[in-house]
N, CA, C and O atoms as a Tinker XYZ file with bonds, in Angstrom:
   208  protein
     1  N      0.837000   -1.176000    0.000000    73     2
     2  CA     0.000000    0.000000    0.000000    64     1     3
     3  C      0.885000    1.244000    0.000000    63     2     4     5
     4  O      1.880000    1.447000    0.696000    81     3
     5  N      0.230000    2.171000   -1.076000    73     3     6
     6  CA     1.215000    3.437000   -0.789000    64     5     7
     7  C      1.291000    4.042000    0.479000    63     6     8     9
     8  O      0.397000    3.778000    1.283000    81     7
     9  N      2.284000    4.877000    0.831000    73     7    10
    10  CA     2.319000    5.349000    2.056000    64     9    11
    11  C      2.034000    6.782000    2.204000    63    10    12    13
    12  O      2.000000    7.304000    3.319000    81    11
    13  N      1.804000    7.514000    0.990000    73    11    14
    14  CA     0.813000    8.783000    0.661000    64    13    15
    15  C     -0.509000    8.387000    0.971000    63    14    16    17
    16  O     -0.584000    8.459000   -0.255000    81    15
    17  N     -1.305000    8.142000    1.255000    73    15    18
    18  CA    -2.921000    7.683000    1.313000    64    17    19
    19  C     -3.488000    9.181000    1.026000    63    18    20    21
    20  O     -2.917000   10.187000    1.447000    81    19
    21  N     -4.775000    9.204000    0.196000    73    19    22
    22  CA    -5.915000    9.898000   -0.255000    64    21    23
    23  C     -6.425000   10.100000    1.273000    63    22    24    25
    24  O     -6.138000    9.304000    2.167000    81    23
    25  N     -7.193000   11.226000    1.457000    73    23    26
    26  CA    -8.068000   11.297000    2.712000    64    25    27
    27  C     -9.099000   10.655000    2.710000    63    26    28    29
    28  O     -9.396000   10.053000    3.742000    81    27
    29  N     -9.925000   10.586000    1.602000    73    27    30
    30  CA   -10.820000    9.740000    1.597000    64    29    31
    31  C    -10.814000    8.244000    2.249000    63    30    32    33
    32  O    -11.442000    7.828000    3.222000    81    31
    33  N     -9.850000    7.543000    1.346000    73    31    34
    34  CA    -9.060000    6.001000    1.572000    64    33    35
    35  C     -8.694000    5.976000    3.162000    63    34    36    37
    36  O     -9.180000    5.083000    3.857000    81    35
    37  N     -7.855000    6.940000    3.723000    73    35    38
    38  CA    -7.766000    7.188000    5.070000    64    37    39
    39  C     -8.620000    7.273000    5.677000    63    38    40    41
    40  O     -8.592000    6.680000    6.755000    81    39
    41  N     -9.821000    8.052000    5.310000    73    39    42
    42  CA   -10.879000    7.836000    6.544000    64    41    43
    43  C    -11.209000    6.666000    6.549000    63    42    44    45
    44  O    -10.895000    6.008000    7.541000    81    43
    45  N    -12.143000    5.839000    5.161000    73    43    46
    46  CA   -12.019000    4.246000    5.203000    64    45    47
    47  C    -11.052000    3.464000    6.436000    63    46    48    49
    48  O    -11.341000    2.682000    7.341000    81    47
    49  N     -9.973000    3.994000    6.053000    73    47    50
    50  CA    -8.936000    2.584000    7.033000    64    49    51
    51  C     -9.016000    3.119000    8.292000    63    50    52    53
    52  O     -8.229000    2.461000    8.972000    81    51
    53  N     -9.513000    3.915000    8.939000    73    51    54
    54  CA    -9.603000    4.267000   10.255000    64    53    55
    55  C    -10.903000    3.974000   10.446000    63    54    56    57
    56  O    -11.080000    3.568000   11.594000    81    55
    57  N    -12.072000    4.016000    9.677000    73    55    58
    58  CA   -12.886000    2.989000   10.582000    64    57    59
    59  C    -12.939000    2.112000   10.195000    63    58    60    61
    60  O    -14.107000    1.793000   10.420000    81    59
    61  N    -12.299000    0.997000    9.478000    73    59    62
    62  CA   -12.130000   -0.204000    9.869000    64    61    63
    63  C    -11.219000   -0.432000   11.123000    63    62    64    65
    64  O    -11.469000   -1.447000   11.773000    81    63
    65  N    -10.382000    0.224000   11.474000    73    63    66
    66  CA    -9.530000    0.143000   12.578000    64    65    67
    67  C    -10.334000    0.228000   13.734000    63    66    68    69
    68  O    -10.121000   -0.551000   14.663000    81    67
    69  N    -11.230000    1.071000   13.799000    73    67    70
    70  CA   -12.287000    1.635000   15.216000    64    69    71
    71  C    -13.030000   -0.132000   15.243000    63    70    72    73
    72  O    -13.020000   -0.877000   16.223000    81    71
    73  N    -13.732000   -0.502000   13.610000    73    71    74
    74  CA   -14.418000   -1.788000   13.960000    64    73    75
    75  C    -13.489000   -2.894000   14.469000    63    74    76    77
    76  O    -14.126000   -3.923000   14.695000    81    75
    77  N    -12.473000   -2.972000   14.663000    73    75    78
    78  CA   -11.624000   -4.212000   14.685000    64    77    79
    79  C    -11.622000   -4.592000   15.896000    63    78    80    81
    80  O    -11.368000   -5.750000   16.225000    81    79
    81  N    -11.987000   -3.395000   16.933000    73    79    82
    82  CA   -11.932000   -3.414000   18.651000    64    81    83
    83  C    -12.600000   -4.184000   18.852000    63    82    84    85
    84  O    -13.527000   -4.483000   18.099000    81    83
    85  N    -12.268000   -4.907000   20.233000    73    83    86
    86  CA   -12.866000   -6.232000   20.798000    64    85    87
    87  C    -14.170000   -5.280000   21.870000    63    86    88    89
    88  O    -14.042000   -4.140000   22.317000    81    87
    89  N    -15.188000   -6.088000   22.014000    73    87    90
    90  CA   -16.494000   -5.584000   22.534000    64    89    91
    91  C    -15.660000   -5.024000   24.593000    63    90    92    93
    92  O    -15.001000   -5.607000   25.454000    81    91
    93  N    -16.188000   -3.827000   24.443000    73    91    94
    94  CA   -15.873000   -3.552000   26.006000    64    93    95
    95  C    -16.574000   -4.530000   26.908000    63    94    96    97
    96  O    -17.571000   -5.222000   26.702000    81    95
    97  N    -15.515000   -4.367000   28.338000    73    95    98
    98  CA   -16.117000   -5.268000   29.215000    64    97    99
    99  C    -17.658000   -5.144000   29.913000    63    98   100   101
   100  O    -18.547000   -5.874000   30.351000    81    99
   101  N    -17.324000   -3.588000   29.692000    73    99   102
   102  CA   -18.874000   -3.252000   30.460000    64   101   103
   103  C    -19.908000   -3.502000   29.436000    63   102   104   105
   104  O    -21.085000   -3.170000   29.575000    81   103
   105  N    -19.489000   -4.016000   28.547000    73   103   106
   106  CA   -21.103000   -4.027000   27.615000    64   105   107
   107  C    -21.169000   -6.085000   27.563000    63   106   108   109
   108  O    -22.077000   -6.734000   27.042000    81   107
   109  N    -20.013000   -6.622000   28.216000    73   107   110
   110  CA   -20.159000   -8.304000   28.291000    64   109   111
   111  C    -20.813000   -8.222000   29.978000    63   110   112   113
   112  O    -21.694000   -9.015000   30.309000    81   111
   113  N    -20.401000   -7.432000   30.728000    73   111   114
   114  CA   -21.177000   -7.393000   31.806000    64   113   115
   115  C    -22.183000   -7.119000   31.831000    63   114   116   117
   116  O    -22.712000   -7.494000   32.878000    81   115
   117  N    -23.068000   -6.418000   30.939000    73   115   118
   118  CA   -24.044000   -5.395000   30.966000    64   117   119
   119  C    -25.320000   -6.578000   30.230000    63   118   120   121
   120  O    -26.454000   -6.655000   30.702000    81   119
   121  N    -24.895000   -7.336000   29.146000    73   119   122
   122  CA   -25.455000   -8.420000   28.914000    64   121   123
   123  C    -25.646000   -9.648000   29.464000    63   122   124   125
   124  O    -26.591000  -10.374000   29.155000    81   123
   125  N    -24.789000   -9.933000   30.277000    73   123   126
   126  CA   -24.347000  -10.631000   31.695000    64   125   127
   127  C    -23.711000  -12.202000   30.265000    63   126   128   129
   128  O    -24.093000  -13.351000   30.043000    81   127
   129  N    -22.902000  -11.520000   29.829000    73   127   130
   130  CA   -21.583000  -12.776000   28.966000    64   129   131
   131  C    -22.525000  -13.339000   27.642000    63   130   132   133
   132  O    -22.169000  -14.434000   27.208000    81   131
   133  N    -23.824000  -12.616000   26.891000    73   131   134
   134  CA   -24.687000  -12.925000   26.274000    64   133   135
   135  C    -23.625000  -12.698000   24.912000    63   134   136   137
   136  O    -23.293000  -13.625000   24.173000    81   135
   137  N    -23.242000  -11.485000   24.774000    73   135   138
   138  CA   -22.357000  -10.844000   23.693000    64   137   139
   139  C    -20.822000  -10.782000   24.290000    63   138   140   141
   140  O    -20.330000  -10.039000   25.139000    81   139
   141  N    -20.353000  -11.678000   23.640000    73   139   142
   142  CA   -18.990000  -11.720000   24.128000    64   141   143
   143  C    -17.469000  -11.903000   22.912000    63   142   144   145
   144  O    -16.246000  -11.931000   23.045000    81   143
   145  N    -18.527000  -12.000000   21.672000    73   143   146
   146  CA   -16.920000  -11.732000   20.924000    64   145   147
   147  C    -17.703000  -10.663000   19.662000    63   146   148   149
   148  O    -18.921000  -10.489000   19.613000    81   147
   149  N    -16.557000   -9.935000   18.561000    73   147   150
   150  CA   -17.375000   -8.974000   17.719000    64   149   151
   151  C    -17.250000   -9.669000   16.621000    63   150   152   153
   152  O    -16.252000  -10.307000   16.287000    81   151
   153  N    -18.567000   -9.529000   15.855000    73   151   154
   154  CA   -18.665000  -10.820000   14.936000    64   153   155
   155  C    -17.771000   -9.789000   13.537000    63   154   156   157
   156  O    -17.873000  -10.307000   12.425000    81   155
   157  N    -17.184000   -8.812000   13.581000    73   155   158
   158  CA   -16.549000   -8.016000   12.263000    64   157   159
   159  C    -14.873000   -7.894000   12.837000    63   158   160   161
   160  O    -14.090000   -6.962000   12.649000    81   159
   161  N    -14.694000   -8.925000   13.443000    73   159   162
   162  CA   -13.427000   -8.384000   13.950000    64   161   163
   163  C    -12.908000   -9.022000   13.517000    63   162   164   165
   164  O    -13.365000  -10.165000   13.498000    81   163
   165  N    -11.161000   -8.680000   12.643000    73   163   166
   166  CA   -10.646000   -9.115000   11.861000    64   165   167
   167  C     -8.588000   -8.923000   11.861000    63   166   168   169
   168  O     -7.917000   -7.908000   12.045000    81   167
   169  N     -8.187000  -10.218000   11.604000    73   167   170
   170  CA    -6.847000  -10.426000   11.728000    64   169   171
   171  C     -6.213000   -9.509000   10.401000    63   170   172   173
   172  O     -6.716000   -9.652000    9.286000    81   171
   173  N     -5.386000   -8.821000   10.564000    73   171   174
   174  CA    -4.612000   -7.982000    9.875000    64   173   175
   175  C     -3.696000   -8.863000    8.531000    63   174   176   177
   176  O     -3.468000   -8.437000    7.399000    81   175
   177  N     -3.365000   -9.983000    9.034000    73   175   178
   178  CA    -2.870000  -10.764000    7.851000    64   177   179
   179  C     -3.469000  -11.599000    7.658000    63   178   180   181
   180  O     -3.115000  -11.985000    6.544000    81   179
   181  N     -4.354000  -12.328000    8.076000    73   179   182
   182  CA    -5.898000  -13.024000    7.571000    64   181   183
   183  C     -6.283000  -13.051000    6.795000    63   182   184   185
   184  O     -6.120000  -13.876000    5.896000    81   183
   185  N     -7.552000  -11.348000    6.866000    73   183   186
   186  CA    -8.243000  -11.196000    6.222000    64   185   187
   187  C     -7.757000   -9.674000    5.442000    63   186   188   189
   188  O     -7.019000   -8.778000    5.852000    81   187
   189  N     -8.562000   -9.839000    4.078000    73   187   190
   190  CA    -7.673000   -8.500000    3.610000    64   189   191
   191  C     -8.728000   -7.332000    3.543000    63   190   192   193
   192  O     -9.832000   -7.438000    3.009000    81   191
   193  N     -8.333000   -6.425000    4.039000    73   191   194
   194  CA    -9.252000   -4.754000    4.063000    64   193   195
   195  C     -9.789000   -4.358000    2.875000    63   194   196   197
   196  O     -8.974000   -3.949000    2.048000    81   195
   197  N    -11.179000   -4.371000    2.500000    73   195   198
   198  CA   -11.470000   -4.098000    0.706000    64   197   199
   199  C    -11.516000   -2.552000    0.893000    63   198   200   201
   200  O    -12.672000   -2.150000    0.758000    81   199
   201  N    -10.782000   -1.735000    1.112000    73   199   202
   202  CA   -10.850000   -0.398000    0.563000    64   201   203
   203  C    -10.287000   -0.079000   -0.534000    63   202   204   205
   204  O     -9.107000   -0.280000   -0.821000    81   203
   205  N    -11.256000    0.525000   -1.315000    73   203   206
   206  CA   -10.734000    0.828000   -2.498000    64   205   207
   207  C     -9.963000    1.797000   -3.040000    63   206   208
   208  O     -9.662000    1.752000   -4.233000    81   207
């Protein structure tokens, strides 16, 4: 990936970055362990980021 990025493309990869976070504790407490993993959360060399 270039290392100039478009702003546009940049905003893209920053919220995929925000989605990648694992669910806070207070919201597995708050469900009492109902929701406990994030079903969009994704390995960096895994899976690949479709931004275009």
């Amino acid at each position: 990936m270039a290392a100039h990025k478009s702003t546009p493309r940049k905003t893209r990869l920053m919220r995929k970055l925000k989605q990648n976070s694992p669910v806070p504790a207070w919201i597995i407490a708050k469900t009492k362990r109902r929701v406990r993993s994030n079903p969009k959360r994704r390995q960096w060399r895994r899976t690949d980021v479709r931004v275009g």
